[in-house]
C-alpha positions in Angstrom: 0.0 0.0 0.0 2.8 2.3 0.4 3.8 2.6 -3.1 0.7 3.6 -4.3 1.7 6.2 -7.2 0.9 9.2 -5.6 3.6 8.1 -2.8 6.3 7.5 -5.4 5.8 11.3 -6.9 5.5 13.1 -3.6 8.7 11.0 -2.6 10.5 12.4 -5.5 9.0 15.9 -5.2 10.5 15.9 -1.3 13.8 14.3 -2.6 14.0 17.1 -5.3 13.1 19.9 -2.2 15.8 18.6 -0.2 18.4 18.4 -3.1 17.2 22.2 -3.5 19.3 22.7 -0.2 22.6 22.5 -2.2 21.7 23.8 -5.5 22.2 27.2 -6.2 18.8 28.9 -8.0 20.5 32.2 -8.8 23.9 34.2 -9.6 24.8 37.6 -9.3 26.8 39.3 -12.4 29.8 40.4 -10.2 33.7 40.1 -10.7 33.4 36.7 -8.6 29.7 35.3 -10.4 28.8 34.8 -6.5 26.0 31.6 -7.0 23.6 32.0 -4.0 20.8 29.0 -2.7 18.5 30.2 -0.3 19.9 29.4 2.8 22.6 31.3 2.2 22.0 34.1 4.8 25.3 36.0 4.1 25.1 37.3 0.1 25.7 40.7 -0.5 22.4 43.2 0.0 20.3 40.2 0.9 16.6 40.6 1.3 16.6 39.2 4.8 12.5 39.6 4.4 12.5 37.4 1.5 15.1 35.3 2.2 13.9 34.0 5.8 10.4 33.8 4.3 11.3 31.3 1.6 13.7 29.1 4.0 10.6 29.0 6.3 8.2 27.7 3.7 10.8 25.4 2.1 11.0 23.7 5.5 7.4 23.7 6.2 7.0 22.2 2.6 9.9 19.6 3.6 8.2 18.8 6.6 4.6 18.7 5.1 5.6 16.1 2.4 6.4 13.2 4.2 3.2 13.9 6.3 1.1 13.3 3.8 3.0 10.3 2.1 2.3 9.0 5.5 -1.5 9.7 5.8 -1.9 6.8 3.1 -4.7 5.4 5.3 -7.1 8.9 4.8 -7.2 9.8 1.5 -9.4 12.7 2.3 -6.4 14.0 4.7 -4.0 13.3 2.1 -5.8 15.1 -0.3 -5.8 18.0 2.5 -2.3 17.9 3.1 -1.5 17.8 -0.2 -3.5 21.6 -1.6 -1.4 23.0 1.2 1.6 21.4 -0.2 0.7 22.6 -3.5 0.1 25.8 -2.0 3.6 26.3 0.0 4.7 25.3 -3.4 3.8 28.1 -5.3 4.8 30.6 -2.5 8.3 28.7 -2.8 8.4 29.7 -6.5 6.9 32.9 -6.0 9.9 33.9 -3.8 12.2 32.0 -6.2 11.3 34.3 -9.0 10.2 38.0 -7.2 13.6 37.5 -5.2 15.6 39.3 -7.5 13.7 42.4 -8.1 14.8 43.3 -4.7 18.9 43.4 -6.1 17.6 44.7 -9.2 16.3 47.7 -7.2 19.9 48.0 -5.4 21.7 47.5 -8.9 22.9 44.1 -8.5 22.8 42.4 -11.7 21.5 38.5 -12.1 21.1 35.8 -13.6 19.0 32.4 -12.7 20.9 29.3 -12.0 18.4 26.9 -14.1 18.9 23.9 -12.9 17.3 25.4 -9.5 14.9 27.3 -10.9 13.5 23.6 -12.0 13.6 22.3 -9.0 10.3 24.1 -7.2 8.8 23.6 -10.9 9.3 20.0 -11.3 8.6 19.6 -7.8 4.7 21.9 -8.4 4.4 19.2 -11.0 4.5 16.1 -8.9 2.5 17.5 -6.2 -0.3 18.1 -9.2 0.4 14.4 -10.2 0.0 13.5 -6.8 -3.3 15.4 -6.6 -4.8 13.9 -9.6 -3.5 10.3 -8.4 -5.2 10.3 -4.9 -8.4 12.1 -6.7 -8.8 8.7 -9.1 -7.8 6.7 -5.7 -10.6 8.1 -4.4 -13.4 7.5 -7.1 -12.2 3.9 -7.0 -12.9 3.4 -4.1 -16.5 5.2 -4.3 -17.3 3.3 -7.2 -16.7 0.2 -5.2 -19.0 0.9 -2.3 -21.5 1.5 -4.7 -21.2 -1.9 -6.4 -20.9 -3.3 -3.0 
């Protein structure tokens, strides 16, 4: 029961959050082409706003994932857990992409690291895949209490 489909892509969607620890999503044009990930607290003219308000609802979406892989049992919960997923989602790549319009503002030049810019968007997928698995999950099982 535990590798039901929609456990396999939210598994991958949280490994893919986690590997987003390590990857860089953005560089600054400077002499040194400074890449920067979000938990790193210490770039130059920093939007400590934004920046603490993305590492917060990456680990909240870290945490929430495994939540509802576990909550197998419920699928009405696991549905639950999962638009709030999808949700913290989009706020992830919200602050991905808005972040630099703050150094834009201060005249710090950018560019976006790609590879982590696809992370939160391959991630927003899965979580969508998930949605749509645990939604037909659901009508099969409807469809057998009627027949029972």
């Amino acid at each position: 029961m535990l590798f039901r489909k929609q456990n396999i892509v939210l598994f991958i969607a949280w490994l893919l959050l986690i590997l987003l620890f390590f990857i860089p999503f953005i560089r600054l044009i400077s002499p040194s082409n400074i890449p920067i990930t979000i938990y790193d607290t210490k770039a130059p003219l920093q939007p400590i706003g934004w920046l603490y308000a993305l590492i917060v609802v990456h680990i909240l979406l870290i945490l929430l994932l495994p939540i509802t892989i576990y909550r197998i049992k419920n699928l009405i919960h696991q549905l639950r857990l999962n638009a709030v997923a999808f949700f913290l989602n989009v706020l992830l790549l919200l602050g991905i992409l808005l972040i630099p319009d703050v150094w834009v503002k201060h005249g710090i030049l950018y560019r976006y690291d790609y590879i982590g810019v696809l992370i939160p968007i391959i991630s927003f997928i899965m979580i969508i895949l998930a949605n749509k698995y645990i939604r037909s999950d659901i009508q099969k099982i409807r469809s057998a209490n009627r027949l029972r």
